[in-house]
ZAMARGU-4260 file (C-alpha; in steps of 0.2 Angstrom, whole numbers, plus 5000, padded with zeros to 4 digits):
<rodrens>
0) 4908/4585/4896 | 4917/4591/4880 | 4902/4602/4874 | 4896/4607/4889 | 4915/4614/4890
5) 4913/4621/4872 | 4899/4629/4877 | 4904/4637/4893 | 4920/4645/4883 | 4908/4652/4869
10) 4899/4662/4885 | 4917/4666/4892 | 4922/4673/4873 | 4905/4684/4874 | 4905/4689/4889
15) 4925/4696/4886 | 4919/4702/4869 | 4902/4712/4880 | 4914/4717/4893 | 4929/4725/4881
20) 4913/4734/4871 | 4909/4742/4891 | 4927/4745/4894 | 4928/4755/4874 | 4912/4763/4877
25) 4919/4769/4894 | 4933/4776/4891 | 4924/4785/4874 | 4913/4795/4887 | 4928/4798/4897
30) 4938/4806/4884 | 4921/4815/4878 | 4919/4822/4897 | 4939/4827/4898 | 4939/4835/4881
35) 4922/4846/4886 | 4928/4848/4904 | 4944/4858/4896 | 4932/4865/4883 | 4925/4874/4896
40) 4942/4878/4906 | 4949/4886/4890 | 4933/4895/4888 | 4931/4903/4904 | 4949/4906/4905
45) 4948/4915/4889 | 4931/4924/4899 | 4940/4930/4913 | 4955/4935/4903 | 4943/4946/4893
50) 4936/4954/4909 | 4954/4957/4917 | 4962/4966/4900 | 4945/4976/4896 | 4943/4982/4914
55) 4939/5002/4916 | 4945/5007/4931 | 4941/5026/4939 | 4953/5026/4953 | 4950/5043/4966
60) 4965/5050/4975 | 4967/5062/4991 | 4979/5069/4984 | 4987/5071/4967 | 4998/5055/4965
65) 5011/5061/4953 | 5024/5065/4952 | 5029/5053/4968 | 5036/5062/4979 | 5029/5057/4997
70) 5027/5037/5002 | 5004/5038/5000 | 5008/5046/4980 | 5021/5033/4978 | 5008/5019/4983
75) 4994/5026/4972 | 5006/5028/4955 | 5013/5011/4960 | 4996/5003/4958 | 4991/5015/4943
80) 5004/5010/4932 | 5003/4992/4939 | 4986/4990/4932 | 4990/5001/4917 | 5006/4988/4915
85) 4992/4974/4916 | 4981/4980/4899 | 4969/4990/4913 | 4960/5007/4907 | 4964/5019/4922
90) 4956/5034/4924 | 4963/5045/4938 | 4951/5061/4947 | 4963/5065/4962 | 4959/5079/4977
95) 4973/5095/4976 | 4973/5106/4990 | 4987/5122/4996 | 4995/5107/5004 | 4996/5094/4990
100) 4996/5104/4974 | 4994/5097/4955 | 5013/5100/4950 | 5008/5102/4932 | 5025/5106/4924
105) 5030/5089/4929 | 5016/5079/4922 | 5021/5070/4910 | 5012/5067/4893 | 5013/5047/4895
110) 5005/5051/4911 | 4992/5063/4906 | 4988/5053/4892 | 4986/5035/4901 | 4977/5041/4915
115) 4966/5054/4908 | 4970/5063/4925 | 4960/5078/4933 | 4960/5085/4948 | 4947/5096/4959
120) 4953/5109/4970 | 4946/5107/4990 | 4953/5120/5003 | 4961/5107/5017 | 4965/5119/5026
125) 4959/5117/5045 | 4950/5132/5053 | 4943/5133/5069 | 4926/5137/5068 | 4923/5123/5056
130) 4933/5111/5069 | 4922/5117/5083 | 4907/5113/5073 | 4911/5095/5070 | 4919/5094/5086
135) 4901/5098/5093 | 4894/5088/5082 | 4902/5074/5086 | 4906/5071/5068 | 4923/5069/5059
140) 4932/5084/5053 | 4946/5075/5046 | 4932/5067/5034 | 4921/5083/5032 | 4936/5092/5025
145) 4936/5082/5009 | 4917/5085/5006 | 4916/5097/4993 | 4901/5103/4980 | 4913/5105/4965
150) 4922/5086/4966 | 4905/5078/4969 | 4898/5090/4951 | 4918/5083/4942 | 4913/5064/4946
155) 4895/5066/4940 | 4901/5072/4926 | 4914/5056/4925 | 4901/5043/4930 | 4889/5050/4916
160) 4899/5049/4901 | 4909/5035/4906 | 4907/5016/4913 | 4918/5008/4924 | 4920/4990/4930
165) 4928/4997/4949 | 4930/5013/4955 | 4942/5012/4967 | 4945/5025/4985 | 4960/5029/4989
170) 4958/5030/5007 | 4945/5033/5021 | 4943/5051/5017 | 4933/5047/5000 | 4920/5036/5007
175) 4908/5051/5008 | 4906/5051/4989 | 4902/5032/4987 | 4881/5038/4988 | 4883/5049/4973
180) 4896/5033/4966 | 4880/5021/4967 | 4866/5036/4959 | 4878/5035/4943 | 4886/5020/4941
185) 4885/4998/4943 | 4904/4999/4945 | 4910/4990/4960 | 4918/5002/4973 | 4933/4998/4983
190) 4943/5006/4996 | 4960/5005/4995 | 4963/5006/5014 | 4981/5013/5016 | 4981/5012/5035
195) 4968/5010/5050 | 4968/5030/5051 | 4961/5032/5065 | 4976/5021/5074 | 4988/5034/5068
200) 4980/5049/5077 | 4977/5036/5093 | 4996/5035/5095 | 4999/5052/5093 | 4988/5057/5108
205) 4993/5043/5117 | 5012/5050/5114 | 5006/5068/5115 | 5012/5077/5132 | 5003/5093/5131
210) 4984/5088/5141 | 4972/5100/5129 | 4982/5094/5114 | 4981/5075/5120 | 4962/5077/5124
215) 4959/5084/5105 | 4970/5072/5094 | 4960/5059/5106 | 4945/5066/5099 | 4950/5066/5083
220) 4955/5047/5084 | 4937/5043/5092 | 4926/5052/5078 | 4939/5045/5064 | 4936/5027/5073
225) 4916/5029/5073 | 4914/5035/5057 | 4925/5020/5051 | 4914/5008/5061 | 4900/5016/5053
230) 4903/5015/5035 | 4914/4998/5036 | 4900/4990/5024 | 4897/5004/5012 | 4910/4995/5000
235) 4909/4982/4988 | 4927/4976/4995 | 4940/4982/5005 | 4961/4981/4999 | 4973/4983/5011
240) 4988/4988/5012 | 4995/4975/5027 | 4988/4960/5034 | 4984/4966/5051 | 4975/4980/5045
245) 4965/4968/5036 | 4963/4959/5052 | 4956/4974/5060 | 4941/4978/5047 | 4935/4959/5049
250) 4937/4960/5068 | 4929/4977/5068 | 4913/4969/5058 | 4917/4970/5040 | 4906/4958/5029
255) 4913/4964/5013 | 4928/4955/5005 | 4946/4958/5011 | 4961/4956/5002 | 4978/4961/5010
260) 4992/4967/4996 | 5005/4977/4999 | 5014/4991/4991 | 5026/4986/4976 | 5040/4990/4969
265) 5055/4983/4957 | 5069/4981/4967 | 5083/4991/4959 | 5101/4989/4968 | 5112/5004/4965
270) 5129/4998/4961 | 5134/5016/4953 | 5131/5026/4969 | 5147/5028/4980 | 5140/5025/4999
275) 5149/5035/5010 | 5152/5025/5026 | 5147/5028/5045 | 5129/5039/5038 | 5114/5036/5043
280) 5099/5043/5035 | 5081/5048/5036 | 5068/5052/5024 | 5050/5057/5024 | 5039/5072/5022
285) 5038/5083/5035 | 5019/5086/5034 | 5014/5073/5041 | 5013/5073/5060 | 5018/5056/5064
290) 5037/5059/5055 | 5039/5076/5063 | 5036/5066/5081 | 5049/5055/5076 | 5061/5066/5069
295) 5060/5076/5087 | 5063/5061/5096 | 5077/5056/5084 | 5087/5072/5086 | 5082/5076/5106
300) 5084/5058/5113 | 5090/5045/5098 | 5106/5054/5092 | 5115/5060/5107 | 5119/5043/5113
305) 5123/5037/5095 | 5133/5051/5091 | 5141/5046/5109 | 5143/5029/5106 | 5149/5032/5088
310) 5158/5048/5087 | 5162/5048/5067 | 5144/5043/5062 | 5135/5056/5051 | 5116/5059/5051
315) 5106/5065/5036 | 5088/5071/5036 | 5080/5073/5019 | 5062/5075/5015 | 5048/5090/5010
320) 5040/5105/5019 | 5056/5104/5034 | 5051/5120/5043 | 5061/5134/5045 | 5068/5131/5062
325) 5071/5114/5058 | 5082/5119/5044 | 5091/5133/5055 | 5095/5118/5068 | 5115/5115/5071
330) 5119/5098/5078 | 5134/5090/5080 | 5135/5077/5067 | 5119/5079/5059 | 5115/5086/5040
335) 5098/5096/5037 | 5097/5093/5020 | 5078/5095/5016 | 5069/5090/4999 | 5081/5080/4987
340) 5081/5080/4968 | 5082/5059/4967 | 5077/5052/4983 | 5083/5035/4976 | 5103/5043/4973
345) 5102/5050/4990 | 5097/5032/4999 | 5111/5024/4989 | 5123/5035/4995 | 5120/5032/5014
350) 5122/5016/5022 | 5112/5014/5035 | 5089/5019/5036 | 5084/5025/5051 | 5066/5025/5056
355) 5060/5032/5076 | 5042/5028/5070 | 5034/5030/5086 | 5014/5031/5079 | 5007/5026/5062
360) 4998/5012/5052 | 5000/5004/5036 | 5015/5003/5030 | 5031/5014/5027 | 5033/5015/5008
365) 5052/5023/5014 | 5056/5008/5024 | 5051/4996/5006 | 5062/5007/4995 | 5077/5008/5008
370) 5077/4989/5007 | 5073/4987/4986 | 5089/4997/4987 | 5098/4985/4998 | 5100/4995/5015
375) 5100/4989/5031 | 5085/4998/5042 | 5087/5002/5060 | 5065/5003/5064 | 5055/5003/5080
380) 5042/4989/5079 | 5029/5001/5074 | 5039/5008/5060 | 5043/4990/5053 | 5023/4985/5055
385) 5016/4977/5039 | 5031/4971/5033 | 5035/4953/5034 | 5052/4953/5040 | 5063/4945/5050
390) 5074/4953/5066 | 5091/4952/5061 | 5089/4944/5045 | 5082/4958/5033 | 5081/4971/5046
395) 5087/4977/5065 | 5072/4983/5078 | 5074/4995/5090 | 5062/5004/5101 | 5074/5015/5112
400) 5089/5026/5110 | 5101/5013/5118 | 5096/4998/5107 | 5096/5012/5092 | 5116/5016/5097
405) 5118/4996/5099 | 5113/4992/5081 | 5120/5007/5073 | 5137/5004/5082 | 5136/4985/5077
410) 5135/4988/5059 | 5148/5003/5056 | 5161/4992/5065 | 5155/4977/5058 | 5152/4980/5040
415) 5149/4963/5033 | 5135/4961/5042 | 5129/4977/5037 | 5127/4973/5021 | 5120/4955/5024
420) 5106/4962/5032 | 5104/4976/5017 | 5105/4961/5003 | 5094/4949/5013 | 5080/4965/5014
425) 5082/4966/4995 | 5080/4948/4992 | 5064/4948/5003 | 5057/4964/4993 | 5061/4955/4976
430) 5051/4942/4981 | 5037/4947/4993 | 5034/4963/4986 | 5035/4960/4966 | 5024/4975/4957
435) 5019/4960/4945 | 5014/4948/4957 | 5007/4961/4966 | 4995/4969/4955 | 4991/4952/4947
440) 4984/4949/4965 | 4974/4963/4965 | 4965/4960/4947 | 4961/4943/4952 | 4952/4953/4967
445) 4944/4964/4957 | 4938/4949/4943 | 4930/4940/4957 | 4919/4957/4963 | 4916/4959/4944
450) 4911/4939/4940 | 4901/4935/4955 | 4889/4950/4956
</rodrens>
């Protein structure tokens, strides 16, 4: 009994001694697998780091995008100097036109010396044989505009002497050069999609009460909408600018990815600008169609039953190209002021934003910088579209003149709550709508188009 339980202890001692061994030579391998494993990590870290701060980037602009001055230039510079911010090399090749002209006393030589910008002149200007043509046709004239032989000779020239990781569209209207993009060039092309565009010029018909202009801006919306449809794939990825916008191209049949990121901007509160109280204020160029349908309603429907409601509120309407009639306009209450030296000075000094936006897409840049600057906005629901807010929290809807009086009259009698809303839009813009974040987001796009080709 005693050496049999002698023995049986030496095979317990053994097998402890065999099983410790296992147990060492275990976690050996485990430690060699974790020490390889971040081996690995670090490594491809340091890869993808590589790829982000050596990325060339040849961005393509409808229009030159500096300086700023309109709500699509202040969207394409935000990005440029995002990416330049982020050790990107930009190159910028934009479109200039009558209507959008290369301001070239006010390039600076930061700018001209980062971006290596050029530009190509295109005539923009719509004529009425070239309409009828396309209208024939069946084809896009919106689109057909921006074909021209001289840009297409400029980005040769661009694609052959330089290489780039993305080339990136600013827009719709620059998809007909993605052929000559893919002849000279393995960079990735994506389209920045700004808005749906053919949406836009929907609700403008749809809003428009003269029958042969209705029936042609309808036209205009059904070529824009084909030809969208039609080329949806041509890209190797497609940013938007909103998230429903996004949600259109992949219910419209887009197999290319998506990635929805909005327009940044560094919130910058103006404490040193005196707000006068009881103004509103508008701002926004008034080229574009859908801000002169809004600024019509505004003045003909909108104001009268504020200025009713609120006798000592004052209205000021800033913004580019205000026609002559609309400048020669006397309305009780209401300030013509047209363009403004510092559009930033002149939204601190009002206290309330005011946006009628009855047709558009996207998102309105005016509306983001009105709230970085912490004012309350007063928007229909289709002017607020794309931003992620909250109804009285960060912002006030209204989509008729009484609910417009309602808000307005609310927040000049009540100005506490006023400004709740205006520093609640700011909070959500500082952290929602960070140029940082942002465009951090959009890199990581770009590195998993450039690493999984």
């Amino acid at each position: 009994m005693v050496i049999a339980g002698k023995k049986h202890l030496r095979l317990l001692i053994i097998s402890s001694a065999n099983n410790n061994q296992y147990q060492l030579i275990t976690f050996f391998l485990y430690l060699c697998f974790a020490m390889l494993h971040t081996l690995i990590t670090v490594l491809w870290y340091e890869s993808v780091r590589y790829v982000i701060h050596s990325m060339k980037i040849l961005q393509l602009c409808n229009k030159p995008p500096y300086p700023p001055t309109d709500g699509g230039a202040l969207a394409m510079n935000s990005i440029t100097q995002g990416l330049l911010s982020m050790g990107c090399e930009v190159k910028v090749l934009a479109i200039c036109s009558d209507k959008h002209p290369v301001r070239q006393h006010l390039l600076t030589d930061d700018y001209l010396e980062n971006t290596q910008f050029e530009s190509v002149y295109i005539d923009l200007d719509p004529h009425v044989i070239d309409a009828s043509v396309a209208a024939l046709c069946g084809e896009s004239y919106h689109v057909k505009r921006y074909i021209s032989s001289a840009f297409t000779a400029k980005l040769i020239d661009i694609l052959t002497h330089q290489e780039f990781d993305i080339v990136q569209l600013e827009g719709l209207y620059l998809t007909p050069y993605v052929e000559t993009i893919r002849k000279h060039s393995q960079a990735h092309i994506v389209m920045r999609a700004h808005n749906v565009e053919h949406h836009i010029w929907k609700q403008l018909a749809s809003s428009c009460k003269n029958p042969l202009r209705r029936s042609y801006l309808k036209h205009l919306s059904l070529t824009l909408r084909a030809y969208e449809i039609e080329h949806i794939n041509d890209y190797d990825g497609i940013a938007c600018i909103t998230k429903q916008d996004a949600q259109y191209f992949k219910n419209a049949g887009c197999r290319r990815p998506i990635v929805s990121i909005p327009f940044a901007v560094t919130p910058e509160p103006l404490d040193n600008v005196s707000e006068e109280p009881a103004t509103l204020f508008h701002i926004g160029s008034m080229d574009w169609l859908p801000n002169q349908q809004s600024i019509d309603w505004l003045l003909n429907d909108i104001w009268p039953v504020i200025h009713k409601e609120v006798a000592k509120a004052r209205l000021y309407l800033a913004g580019r190209h205000m026609t002559k009639d609309l400048m020669e306009r006397h309305i009780d209450g209401v300030s013509i002021v047209g363009e403004v030296p510092d559009a930033m000075y002149f939204i601190g000094s009002k206290q309330i934003n005011i946006v009628p936006l009855r047709s558009g897409s996207g998102i309105r840049v005016k509306i983001i910088e009105a709230m970085s600057a912490g004012k309350t906005v007063i928007s229909t629901t289709v002017g607020a579209e794309g931003i992620d807010y909250t109804d009285g929290e960060n912002i006030l809807i209204a989509n008729t003149p009484e609910e417009f009086a309602h808000h307005v009259k609310h927040c000049i009698e009540n100005p506490d709550f006023c400004h709740q809303i205006g520093r609640n839009a700011y909070n959500l813009i500082a952290t929602e709508y960070d140029s940082k974040h942002l465009t951090d987001k959009l890199i990581n796009f770009y590195q998993r188009l450039c690493l999984h080709e």
